[in-house]
C-alpha positions as CSV (number, residue, x, y, z in Angstrom):
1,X,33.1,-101.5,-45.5
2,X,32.1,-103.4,-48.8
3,X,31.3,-106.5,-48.5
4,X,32.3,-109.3,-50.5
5,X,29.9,-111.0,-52.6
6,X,28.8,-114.5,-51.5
7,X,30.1,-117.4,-53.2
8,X,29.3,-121.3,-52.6
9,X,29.1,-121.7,-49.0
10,X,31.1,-124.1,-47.0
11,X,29.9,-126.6,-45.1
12,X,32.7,-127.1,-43.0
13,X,33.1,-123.6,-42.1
14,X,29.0,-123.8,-40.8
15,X,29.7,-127.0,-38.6
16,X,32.8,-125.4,-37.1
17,X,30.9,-121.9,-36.1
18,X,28.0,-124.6,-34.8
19,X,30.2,-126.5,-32.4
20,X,31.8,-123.3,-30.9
21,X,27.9,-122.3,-30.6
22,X,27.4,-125.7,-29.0
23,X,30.4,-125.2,-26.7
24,X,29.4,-121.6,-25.9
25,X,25.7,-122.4,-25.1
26,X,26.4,-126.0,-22.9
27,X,28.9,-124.2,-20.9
28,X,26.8,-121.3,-20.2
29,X,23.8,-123.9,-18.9
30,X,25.2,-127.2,-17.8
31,X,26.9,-125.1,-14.5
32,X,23.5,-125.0,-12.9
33,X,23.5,-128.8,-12.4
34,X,27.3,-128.7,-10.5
35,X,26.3,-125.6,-8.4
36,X,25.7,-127.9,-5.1
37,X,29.3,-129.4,-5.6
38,X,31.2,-126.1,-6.7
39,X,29.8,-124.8,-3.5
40,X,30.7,-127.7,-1.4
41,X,34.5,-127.3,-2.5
42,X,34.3,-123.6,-1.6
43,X,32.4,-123.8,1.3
44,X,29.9,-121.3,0.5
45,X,25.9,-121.8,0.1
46,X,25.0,-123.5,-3.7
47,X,22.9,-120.4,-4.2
48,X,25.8,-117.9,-4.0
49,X,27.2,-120.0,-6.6
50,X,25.0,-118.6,-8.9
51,X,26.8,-115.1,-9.2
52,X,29.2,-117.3,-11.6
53,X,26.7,-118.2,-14.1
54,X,25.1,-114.5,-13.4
55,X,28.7,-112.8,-14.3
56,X,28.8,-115.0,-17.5
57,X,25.2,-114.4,-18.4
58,X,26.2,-110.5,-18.7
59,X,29.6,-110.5,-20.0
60,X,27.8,-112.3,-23.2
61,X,25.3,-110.2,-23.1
62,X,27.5,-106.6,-23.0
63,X,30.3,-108.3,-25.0
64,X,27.6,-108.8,-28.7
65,X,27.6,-105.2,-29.5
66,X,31.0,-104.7,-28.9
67,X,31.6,-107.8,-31.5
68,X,29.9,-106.3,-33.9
69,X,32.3,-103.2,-34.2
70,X,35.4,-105.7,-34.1
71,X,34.6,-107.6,-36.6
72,X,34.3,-104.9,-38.6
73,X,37.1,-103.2,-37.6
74,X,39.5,-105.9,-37.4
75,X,38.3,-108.8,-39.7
76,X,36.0,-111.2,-38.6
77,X,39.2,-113.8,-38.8
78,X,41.3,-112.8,-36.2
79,X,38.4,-111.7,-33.5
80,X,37.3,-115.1,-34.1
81,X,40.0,-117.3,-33.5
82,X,40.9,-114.3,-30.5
83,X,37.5,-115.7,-29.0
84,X,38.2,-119.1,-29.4
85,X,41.0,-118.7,-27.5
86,X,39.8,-116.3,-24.7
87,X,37.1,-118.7,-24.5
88,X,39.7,-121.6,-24.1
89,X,42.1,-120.7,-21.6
90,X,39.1,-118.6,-19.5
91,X,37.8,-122.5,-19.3
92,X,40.9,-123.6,-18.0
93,X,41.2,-120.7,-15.8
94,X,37.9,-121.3,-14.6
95,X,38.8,-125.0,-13.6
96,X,42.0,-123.9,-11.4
97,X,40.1,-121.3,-9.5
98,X,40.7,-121.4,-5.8
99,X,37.6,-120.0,-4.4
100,X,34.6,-118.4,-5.5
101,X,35.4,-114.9,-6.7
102,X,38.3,-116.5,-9.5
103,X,35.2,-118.3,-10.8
104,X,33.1,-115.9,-11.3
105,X,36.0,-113.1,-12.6
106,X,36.9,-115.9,-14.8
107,X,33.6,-117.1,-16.0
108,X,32.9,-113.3,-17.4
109,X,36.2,-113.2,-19.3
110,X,34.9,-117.1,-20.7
111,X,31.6,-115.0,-21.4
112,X,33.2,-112.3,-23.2
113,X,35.2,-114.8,-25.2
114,X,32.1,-116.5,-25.9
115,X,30.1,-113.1,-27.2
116,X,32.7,-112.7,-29.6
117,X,32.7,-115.7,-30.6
118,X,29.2,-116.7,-31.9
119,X,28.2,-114.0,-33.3
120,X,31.1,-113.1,-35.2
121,X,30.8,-116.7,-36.7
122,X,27.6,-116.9,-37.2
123,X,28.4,-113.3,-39.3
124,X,31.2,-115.3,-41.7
125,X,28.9,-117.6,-42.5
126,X,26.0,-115.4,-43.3
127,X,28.2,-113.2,-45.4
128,X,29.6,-116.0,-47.3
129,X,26.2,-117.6,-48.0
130,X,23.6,-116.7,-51.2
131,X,19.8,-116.6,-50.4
132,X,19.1,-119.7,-52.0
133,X,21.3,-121.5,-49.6
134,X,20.9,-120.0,-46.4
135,X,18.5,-122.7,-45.7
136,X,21.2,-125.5,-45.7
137,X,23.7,-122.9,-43.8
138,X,20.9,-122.2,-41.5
139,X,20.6,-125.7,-41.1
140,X,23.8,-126.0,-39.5
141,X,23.5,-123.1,-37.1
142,X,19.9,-124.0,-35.5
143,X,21.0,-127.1,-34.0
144,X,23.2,-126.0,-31.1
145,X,20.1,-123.7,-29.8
146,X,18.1,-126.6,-29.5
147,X,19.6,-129.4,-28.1
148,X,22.0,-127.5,-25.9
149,X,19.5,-126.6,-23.4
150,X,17.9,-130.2,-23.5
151,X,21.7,-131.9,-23.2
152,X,23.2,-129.6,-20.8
153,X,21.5,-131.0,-17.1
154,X,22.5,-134.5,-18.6
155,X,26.2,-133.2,-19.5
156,X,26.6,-131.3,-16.7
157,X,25.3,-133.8,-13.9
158,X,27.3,-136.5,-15.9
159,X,30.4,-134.6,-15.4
160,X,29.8,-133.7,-12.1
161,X,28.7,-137.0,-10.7
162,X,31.1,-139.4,-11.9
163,X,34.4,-136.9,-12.3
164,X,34.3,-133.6,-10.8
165,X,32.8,-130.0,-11.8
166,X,35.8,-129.1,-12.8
167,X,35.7,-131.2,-15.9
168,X,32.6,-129.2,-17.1
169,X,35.4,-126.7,-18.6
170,X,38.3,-129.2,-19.4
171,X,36.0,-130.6,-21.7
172,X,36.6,-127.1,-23.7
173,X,40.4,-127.5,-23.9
174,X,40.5,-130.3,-26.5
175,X,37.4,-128.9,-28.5
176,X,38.5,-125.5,-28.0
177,X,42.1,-126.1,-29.4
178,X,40.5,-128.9,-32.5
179,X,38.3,-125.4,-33.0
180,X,41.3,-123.1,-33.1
181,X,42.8,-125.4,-35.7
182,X,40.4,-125.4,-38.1
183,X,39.1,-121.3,-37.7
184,X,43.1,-120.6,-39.2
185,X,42.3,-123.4,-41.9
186,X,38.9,-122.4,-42.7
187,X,37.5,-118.7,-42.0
188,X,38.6,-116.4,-44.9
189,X,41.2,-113.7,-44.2
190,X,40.0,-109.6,-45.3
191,X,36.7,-107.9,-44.2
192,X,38.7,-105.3,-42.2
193,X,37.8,-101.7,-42.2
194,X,40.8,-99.4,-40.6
195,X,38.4,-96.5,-40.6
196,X,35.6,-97.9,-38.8
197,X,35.2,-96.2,-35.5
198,X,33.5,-97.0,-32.6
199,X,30.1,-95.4,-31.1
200,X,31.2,-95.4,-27.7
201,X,28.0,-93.6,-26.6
202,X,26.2,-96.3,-28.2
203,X,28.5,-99.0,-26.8
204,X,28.2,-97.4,-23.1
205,X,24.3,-97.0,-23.3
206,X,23.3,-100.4,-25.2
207,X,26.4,-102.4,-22.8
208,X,24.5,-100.6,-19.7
209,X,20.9,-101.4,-21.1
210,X,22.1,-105.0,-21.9
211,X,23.6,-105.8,-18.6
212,X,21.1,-103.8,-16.1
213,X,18.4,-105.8,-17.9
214,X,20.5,-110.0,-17.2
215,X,20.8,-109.0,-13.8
216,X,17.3,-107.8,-13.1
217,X,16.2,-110.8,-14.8
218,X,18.6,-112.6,-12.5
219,X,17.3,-111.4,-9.8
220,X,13.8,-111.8,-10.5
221,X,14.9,-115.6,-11.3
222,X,16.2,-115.7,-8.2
223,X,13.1,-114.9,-6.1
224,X,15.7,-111.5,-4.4
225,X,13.4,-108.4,-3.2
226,X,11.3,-107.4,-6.3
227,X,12.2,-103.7,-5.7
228,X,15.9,-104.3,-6.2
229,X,14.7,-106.5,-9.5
230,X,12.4,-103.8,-10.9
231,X,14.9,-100.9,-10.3
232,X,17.6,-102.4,-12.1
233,X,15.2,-103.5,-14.7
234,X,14.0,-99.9,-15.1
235,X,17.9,-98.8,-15.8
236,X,18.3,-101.0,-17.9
237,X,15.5,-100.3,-20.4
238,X,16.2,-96.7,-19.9
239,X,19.5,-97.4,-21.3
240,X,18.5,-99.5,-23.7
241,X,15.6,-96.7,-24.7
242,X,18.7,-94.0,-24.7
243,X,20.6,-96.0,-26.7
244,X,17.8,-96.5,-29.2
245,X,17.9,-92.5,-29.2
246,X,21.2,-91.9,-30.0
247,X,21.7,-94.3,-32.2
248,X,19.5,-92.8,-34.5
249,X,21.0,-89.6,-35.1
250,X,24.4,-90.6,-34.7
251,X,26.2,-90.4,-37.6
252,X,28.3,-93.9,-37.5
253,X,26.2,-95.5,-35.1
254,X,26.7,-99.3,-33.6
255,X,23.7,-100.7,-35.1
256,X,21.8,-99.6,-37.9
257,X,18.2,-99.5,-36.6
258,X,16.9,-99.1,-40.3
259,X,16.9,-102.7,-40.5
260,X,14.1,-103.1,-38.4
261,X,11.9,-101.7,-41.1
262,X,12.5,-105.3,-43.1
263,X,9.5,-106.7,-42.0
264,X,10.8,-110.5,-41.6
265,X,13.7,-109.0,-39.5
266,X,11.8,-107.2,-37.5
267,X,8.9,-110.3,-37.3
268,X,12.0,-112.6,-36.1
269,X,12.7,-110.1,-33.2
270,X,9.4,-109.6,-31.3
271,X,7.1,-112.5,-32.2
272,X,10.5,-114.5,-32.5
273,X,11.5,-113.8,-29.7
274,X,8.3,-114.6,-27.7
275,X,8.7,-117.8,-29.5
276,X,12.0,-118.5,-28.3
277,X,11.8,-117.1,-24.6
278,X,8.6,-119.9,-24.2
279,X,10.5,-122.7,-25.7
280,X,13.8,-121.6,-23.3
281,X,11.3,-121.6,-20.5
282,X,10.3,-125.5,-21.4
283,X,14.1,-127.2,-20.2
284,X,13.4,-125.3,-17.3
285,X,10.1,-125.9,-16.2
286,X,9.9,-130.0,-17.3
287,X,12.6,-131.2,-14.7
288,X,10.8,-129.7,-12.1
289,X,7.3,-130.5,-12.8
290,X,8.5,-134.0,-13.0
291,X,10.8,-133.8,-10.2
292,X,9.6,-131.1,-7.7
293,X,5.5,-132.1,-9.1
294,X,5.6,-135.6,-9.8
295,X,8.3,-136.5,-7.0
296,X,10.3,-138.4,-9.6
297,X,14.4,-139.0,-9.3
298,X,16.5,-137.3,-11.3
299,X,17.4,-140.0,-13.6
300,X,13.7,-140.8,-14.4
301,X,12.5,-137.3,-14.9
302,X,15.8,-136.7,-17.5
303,X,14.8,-139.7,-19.7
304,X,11.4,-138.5,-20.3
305,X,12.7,-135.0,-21.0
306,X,15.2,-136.5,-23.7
307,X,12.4,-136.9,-25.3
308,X,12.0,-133.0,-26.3
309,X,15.5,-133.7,-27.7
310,X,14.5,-136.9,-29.6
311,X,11.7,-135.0,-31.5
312,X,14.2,-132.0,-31.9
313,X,16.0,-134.6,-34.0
314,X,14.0,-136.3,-35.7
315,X,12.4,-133.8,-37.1
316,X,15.3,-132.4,-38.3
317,X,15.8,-133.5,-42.2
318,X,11.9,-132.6,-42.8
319,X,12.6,-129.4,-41.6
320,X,13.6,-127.6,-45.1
321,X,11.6,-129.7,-47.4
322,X,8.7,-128.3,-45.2
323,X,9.9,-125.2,-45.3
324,X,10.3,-125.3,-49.2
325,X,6.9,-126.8,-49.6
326,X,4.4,-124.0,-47.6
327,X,6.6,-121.4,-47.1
328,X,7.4,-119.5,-43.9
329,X,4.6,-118.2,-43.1
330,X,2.2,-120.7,-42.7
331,X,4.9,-123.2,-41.1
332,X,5.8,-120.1,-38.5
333,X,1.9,-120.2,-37.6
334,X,1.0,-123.9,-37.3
335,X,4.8,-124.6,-35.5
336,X,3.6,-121.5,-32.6
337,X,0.4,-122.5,-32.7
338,X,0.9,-126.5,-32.3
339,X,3.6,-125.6,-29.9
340,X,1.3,-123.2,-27.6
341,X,-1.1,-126.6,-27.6
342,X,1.5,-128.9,-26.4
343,X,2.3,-126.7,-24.0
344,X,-1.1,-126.6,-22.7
345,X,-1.3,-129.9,-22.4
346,X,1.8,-130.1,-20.4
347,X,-0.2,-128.1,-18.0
348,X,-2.8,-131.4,-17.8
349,X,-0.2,-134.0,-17.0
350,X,-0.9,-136.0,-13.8
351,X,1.6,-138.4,-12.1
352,X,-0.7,-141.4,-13.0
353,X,-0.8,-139.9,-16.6
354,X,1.0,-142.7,-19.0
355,X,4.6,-142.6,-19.2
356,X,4.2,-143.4,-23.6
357,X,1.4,-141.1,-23.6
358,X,4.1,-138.1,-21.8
359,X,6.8,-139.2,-24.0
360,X,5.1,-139.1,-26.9
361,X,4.1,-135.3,-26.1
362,X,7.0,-134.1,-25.9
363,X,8.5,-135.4,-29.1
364,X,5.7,-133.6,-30.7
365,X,6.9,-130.3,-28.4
366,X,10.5,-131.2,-29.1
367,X,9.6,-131.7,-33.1
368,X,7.5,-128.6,-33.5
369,X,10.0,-126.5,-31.3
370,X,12.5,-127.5,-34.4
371,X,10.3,-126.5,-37.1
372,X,9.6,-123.2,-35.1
373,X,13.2,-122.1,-34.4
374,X,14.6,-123.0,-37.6
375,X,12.4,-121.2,-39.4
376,X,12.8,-118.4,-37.6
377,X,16.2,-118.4,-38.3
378,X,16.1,-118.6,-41.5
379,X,13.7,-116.1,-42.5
380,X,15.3,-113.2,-40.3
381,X,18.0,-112.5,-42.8
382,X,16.1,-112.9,-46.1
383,X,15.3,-109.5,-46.5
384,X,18.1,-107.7,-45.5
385,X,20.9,-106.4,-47.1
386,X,24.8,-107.1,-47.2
387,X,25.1,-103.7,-45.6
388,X,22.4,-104.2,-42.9
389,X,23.9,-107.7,-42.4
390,X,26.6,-106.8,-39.5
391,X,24.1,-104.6,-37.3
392,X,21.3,-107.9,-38.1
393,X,23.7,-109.8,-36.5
394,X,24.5,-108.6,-33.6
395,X,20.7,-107.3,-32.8
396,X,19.6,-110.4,-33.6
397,X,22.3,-112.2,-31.2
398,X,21.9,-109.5,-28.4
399,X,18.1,-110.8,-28.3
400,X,18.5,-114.6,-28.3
401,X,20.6,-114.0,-25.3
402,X,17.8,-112.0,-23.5
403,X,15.4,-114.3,-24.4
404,X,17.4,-117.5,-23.0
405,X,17.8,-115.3,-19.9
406,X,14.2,-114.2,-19.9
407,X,12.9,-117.7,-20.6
408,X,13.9,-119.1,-17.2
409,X,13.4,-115.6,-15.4
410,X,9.7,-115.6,-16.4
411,X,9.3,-119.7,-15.8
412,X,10.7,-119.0,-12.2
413,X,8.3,-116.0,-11.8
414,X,5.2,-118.0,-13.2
415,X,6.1,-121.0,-11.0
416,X,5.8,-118.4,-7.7
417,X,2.1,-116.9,-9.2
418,X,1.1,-120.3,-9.0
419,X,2.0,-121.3,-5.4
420,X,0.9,-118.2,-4.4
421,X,-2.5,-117.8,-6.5
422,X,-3.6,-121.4,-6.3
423,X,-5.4,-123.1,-3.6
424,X,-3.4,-126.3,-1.9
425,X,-6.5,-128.0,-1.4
426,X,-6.7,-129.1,-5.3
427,X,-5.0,-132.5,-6.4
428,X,-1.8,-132.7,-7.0
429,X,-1.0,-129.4,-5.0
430,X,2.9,-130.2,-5.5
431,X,2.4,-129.9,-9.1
432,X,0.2,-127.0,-9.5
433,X,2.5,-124.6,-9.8
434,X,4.3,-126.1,-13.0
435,X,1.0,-126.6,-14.3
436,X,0.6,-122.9,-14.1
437,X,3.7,-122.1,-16.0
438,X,2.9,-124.3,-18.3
439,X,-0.6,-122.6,-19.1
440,X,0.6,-119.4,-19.0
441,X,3.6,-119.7,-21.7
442,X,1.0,-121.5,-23.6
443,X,-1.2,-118.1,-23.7
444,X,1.6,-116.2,-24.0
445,X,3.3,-118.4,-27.4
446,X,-0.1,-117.5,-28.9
447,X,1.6,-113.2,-29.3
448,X,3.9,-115.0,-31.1
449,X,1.3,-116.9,-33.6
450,X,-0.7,-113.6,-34.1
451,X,3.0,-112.0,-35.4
452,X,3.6,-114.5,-37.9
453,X,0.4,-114.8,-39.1
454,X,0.5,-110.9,-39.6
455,X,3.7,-111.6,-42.3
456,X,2.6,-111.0,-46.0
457,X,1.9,-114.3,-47.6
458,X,5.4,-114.6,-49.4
459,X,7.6,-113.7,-47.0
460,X,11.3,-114.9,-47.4
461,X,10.4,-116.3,-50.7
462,X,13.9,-115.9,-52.0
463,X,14.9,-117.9,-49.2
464,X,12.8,-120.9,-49.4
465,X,12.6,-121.3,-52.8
466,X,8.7,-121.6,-52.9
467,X,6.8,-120.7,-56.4
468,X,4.8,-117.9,-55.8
């Protein structure tokens, strides 16, 4: 399929792909804060609850690479506004269901609407967007990644508390029908290929890979017998690893692997995404270091983590001048580096510690996390080609779906090494564990500083505009 060249892009067009992001991701998190109610109403434990947000943690995961190939063959047009509207009425399906198994059958077709749906967006804007303005495009795209997380216990609790859990998806029916209305106004008709055909070995072995390797990191999340956990995550890298395999002779394969040979690309997927698997594990890990540690309330503890989401923010419109002024390389360095040390020093927080002193540390986590993912975003595509573009997309989309998943798997896990490998006699013992985590994805963000600072010095030049 040839693509069309890029013209101006549209700024409308970006916003729209970056609320149905926003929708996708804050439906896909704020659940976890409704899970006692949801299982109250269906008279089942709150932790079986979970297979809901398991089943659509999958069906987004399996459902990317299958995007990939409709977009293609279809147009990206109609399989977008098709998601929008799976994702729509799955919502509302999702807020009738009678018991627990609807919920959970309906929360994977909401998923699958949702894995068509972002990445397939995000791919309309990309196309339609020259290098030397992918920054502001980019710009528009970031900011659902990092304020979803940080807004969705608030949303979610909000909902729940003072309406019902069931208004966690009605929400979607207005904003899901406003974006329906404006994908048929605003996403450009063509792109179709009739003659595209589909790898279905590659499909079967990457959507087996993909799915065995969520539900393994489910389980492992979910503190279930390790041997279970370790099997299915065995499958699923076995699949993934066959998949690899075949795609690579195939003749028309799902992705194009050669585009991991761009060395920004291929930067943005493994010391990328360390970078974004720690800062997924951070949401996680503050509410209950301040809650579960600290013995704070709930209302407490989520004003001092709003201020992650106040730095995320306001650091916002520096973001590309920075960018423009050093270049990505040394802003992907000092943004993992400065990141890794707030996170250590989340790891030395004390109850008595000041509350200014905590809230003014995580702005600066919140502010550097922003600098971080943005630029990461922006810097994966500016080497690769219009033909590369579509099998970029979906790799890239595939991984920041593993690495959401992964985050939390790997903060529960760190959370258990620490009650377990710690002594109780210590101060604080309640709050030991957290401080482990905390240390530990501040050693491990530093695999991500030694990646960046491995890029050649000019790296996505074309991109951010900087002078040689």
């Amino acid at each position: 399929m040839t693509s069309p060249a890029p013209a101006a892009w549209n700024p409308r067009l970006a916003l729209l792909v970056a609320a149905t992001y926003f929708m996708e991701f804050l439906d896909g998190t704020a659940l976890a804060t409704a899970l006692p109610a949801i299982g109250a109403d269906f008279g089942v434990p709150p932790a079986d609850v979970n297979v809901a947000m398991t089943a659509y943690l999958v069906a987004v995961a399996m459902g990317i690479p299958f995007s990939s190939w409709l977009a293609e063959r279809f147009g990206p047009r109609p399989v977008f506004t098709s998601a929008i509207l799976v994702f729509t009425l799955a919502s509302l399906a999702c807020a009738l269901s009678p018991g627990l198994a609807a919920l959970t059958a309906f929360r994977a077709v909401q998923g699958f609407g949702g894995a068509m749906m972002v990445p397939v967006g995000s791919l309309v804007v990309l196309r339609g967007t020259p290098k030397g303005e992918l920054l502001k495009a980019t710009a528009f795209l970031v900011w659902p990644g990092l304020l979803a997380p940080v807004l969705a216990p608030l949303v979610g609790g909000a909902l729940t508390q003072y309406l019902s859990w069931h208004w966690i998806f009605l929400v979607n029916l207005p904003l899901g029908a406003a974006a329906l209305v404006a994908a048929l106004r605003l996403v450009p008709a063509g792109g179709a290929d009739a003659g595209r055909r589909l790898d279905w070995p590659g499909l079967g072995l990457t959507t087996l890979g993909v799915a065995a390797v969520v539900v393994g990191l489910e389980l492992l999340s979910e503190g279930r017998p390790a041997g279970w956990a370790a099997a299915t995550l065995a499958l699923g890298l076995a699949g993934l690893a066959a998949a690899v395999a075949w795609m690579r002779r195939a003749p028309r394969p799902l992705f194009d692997f050669s585009v991991l040979r761009v060395r920004t690309f291929r930067a943005t997927q493994t010391g990328g995404f360390v970078y974004r698997l720690t800062i997924q594990a951070v949401p996680f890990l503050l509410p209950l270091l301040f809650q579960d540690g600290f013995g704070w309330d709930p209302v407490h503890s989520g004003l001092l983590v709003a201020a992650v989401f106040v730095g995320n923010i306001g650091v916002k419109p520096a973001t590309t001048p920075l960018i423009r002024r050093f270049g990505f390389k040394p802003v992907l360095v000092t943004a993992a580096a400065a990141s890794a040390a707030t996170f250590a020093a989340c790891a030395l927080l004390a109850p008595e510690t000041s509350e200014a002193l905590i809230a003014l540390l995580l702005v600066a986590s919140g502010a550097f996390r922003s600098i971080g993912f943005s630029a990461y975003m922006n810097v994966q595509y500016a080497d690769v080609s219009a033909e590369q573009l579509p099998s970029a997309n979906a790799i890239a989309n595939t991984l920041v779906q593993l690495a959401a998943a992964l985050g939390v798997a790997v903060g529960a896990l760190l959370i258990r090494a620490g009650a377990a490998w710690l002594p109780e006699a210590a101060g604080h013992a309640a709050a030991l564990p957290y401080r482990f985590a905390f240390a530990a994805i501040a050693v491990l963000m530093l695999a991500s500083v030694a990646d960046s600072a491995l890029l050649p010095r000019h790296a996505g030049t074309e991109v951010s505009g900087r002078r040689r």
